[in-house]
Biotite code that builds the C-alpha atoms (Angstrom):
import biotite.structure as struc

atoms = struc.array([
    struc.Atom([-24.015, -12.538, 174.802], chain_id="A", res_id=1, res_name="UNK", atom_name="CA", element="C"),
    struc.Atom([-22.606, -13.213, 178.167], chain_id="A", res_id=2, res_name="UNK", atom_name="CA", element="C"),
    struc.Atom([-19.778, -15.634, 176.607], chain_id="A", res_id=3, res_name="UNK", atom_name="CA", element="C"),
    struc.Atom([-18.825, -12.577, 174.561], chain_id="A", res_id=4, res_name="UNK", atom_name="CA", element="C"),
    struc.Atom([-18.211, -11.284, 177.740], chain_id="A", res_id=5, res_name="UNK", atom_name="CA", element="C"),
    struc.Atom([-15.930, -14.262, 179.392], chain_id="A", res_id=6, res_name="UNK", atom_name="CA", element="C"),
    struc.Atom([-12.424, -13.106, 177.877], chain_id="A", res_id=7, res_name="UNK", atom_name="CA", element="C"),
    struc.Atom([-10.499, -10.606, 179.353], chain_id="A", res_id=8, res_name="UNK", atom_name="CA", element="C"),
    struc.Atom([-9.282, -9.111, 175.825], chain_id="A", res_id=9, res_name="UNK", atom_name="CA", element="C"),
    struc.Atom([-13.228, -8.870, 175.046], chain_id="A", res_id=10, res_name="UNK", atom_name="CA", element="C"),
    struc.Atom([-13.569, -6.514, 178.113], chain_id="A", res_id=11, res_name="UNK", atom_name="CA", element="C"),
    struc.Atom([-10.785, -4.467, 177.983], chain_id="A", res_id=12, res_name="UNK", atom_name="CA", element="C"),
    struc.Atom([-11.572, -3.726, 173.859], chain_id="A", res_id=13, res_name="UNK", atom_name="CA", element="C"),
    struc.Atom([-14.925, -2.555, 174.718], chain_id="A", res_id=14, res_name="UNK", atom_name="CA", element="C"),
    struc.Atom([-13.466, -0.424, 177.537], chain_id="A", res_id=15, res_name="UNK", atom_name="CA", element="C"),
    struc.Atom([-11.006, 1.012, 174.774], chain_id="A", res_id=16, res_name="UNK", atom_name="CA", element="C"),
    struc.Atom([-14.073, 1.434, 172.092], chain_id="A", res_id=17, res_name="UNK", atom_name="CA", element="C"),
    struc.Atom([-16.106, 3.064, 174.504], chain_id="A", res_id=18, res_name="UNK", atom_name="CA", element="C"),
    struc.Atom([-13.297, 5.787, 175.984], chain_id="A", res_id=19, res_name="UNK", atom_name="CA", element="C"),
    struc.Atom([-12.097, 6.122, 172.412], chain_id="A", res_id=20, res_name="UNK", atom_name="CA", element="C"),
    struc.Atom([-12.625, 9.669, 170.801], chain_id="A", res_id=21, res_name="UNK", atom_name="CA", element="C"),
    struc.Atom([-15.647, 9.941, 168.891], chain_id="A", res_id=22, res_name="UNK", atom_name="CA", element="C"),
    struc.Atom([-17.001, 6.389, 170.939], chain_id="A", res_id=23, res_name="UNK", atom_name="CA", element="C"),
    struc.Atom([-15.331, 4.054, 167.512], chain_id="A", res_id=24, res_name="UNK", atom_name="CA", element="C"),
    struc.Atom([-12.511, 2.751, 167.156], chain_id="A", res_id=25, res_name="UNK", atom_name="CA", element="C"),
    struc.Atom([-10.885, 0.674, 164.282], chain_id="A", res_id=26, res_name="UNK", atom_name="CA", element="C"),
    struc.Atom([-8.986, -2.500, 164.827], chain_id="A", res_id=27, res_name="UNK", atom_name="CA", element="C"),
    struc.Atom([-5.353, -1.074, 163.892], chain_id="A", res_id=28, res_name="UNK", atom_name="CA", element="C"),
    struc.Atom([-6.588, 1.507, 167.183], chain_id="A", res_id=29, res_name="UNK", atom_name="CA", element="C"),
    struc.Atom([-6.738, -1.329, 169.574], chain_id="A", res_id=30, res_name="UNK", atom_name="CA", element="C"),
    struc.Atom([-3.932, -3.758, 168.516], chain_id="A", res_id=31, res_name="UNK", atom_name="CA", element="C"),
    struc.Atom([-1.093, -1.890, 170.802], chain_id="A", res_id=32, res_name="UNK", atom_name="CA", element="C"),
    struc.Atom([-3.517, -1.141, 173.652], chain_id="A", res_id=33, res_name="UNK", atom_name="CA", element="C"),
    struc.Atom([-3.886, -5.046, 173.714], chain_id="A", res_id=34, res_name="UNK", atom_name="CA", element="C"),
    struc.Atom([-0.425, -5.759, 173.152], chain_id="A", res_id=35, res_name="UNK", atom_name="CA", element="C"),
    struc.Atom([-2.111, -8.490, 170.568], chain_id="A", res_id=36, res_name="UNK", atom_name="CA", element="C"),
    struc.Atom([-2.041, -9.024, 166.682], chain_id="A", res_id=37, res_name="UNK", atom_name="CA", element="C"),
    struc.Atom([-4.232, -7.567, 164.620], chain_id="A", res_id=38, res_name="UNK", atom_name="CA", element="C"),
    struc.Atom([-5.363, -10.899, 163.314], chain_id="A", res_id=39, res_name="UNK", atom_name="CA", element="C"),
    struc.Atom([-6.805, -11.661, 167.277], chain_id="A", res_id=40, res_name="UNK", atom_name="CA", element="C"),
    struc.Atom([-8.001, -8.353, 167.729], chain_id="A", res_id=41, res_name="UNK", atom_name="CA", element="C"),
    struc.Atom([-10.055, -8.745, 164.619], chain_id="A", res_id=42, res_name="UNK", atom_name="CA", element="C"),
    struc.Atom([-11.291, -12.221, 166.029], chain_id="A", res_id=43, res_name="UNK", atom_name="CA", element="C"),
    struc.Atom([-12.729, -10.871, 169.065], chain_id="A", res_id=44, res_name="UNK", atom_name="CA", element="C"),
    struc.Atom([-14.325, -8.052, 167.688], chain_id="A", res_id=45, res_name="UNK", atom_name="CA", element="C"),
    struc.Atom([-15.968, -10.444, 165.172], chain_id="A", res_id=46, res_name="UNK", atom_name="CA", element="C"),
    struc.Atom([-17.103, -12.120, 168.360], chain_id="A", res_id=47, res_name="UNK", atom_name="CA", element="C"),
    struc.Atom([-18.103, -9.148, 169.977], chain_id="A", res_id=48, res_name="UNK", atom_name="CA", element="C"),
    struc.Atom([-19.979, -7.787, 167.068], chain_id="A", res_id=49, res_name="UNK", atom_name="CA", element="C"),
    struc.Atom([-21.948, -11.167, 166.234], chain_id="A", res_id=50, res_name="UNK", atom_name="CA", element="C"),
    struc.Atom([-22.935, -11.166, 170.340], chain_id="A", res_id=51, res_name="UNK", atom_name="CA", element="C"),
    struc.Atom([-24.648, -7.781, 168.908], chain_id="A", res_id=52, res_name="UNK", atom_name="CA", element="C"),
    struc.Atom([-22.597, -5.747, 171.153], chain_id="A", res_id=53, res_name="UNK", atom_name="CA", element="C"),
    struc.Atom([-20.669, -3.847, 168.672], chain_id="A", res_id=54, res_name="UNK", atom_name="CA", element="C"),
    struc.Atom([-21.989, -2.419, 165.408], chain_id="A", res_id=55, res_name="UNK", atom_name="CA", element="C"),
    struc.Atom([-19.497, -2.601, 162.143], chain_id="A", res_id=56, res_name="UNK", atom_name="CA", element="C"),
    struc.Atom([-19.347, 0.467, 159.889], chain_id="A", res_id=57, res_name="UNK", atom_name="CA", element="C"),
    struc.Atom([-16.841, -0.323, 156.762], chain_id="A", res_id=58, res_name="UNK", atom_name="CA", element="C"),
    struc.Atom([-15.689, 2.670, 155.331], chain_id="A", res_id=59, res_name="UNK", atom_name="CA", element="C"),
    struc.Atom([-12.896, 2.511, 152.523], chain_id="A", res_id=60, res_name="UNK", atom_name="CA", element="C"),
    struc.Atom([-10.362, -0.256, 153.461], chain_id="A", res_id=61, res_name="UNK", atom_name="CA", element="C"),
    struc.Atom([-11.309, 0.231, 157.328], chain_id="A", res_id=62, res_name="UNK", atom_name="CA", element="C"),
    struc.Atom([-13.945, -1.068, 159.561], chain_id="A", res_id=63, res_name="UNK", atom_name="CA", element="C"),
    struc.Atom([-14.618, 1.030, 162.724], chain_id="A", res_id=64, res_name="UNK", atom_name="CA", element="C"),
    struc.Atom([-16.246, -0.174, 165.600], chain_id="A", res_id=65, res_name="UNK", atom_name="CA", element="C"),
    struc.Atom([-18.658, 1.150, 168.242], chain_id="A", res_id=66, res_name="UNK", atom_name="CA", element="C"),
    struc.Atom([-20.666, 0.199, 170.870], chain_id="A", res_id=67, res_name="UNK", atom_name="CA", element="C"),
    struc.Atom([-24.549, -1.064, 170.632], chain_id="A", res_id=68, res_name="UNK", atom_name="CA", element="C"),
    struc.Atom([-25.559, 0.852, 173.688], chain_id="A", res_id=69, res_name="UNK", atom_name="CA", element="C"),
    struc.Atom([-29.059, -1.094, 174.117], chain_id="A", res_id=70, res_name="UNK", atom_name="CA", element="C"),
    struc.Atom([-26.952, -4.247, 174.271], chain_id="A", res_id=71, res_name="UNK", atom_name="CA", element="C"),
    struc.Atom([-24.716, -2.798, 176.813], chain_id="A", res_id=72, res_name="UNK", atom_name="CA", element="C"),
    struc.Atom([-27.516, -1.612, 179.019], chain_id="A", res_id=73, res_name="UNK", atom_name="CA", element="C"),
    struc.Atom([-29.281, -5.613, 178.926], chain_id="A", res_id=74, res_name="UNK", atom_name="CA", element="C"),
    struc.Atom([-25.987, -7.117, 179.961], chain_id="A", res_id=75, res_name="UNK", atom_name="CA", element="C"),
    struc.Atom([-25.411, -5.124, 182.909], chain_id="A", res_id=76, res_name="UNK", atom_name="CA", element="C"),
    struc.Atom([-29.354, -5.258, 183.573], chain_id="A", res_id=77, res_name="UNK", atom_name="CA", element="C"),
    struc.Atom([-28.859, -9.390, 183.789], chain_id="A", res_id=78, res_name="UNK", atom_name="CA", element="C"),
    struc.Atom([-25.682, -8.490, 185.682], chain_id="A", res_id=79, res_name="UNK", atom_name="CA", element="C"),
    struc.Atom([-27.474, -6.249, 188.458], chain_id="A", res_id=80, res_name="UNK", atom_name="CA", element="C"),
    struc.Atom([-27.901, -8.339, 191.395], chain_id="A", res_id=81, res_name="UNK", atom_name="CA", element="C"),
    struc.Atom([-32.171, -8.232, 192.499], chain_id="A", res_id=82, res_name="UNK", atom_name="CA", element="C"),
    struc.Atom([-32.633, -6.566, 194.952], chain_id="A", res_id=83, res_name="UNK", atom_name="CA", element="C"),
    struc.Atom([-30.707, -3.469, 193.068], chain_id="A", res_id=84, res_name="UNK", atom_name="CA", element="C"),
    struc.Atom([-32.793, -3.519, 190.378], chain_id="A", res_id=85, res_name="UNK", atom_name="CA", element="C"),
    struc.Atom([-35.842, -3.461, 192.086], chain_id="A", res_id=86, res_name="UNK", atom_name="CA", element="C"),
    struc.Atom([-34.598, -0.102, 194.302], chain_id="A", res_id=87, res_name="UNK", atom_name="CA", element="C"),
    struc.Atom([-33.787, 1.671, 191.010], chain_id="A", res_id=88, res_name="UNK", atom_name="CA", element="C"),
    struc.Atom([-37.235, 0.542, 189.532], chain_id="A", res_id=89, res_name="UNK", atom_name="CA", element="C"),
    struc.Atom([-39.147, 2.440, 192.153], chain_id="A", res_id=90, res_name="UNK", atom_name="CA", element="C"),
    struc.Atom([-36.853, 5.970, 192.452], chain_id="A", res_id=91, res_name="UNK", atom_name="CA", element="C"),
])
């Protein structure tokens, strides 16, 4: 999951899918944003989505994106350094 992580273009889509209206996005939303095709924005999502940090809903000729928020929480759990953890854990 973390590797999903390791490219800036990974970050910066789930920053996009997350602010997006409605919290989805599709890929033909986040190709200018990225400045990249639409044949590497659909690579990273694919990425992104097997890491099971996105969730895929197809509808009609579009798939739209949006976050797994369970996911999200774990990373940034791993990502909290100790001693933070443990001060939130007894408030």
């Amino acid at each position: 999951m973390l590797k999903a992580f390791a490219d800036p273009a990974r970050l910066r889509l789930l920053s996009l899918i997350q602010s997006a209206p409605e919290g989805e996005a599709s890929v033909s939303d986040l190709t200018a944003p990225l400045g990249l095709s639409q044949p590497t924005v659909s690579h990273h999502l694919r990425i992104l989505t097997e890491a099971g940090l996105l969730d895929r809903e197809k509808r009609g000729v579009w798939a739209y994106y949006r976050l797994v928020p369970s996911a999200i929480a774990a990373v940034a759990e791993v990502l909290t350094p100790p001693r933070k953890r443990a001060t939130k854990k007894t408030r």
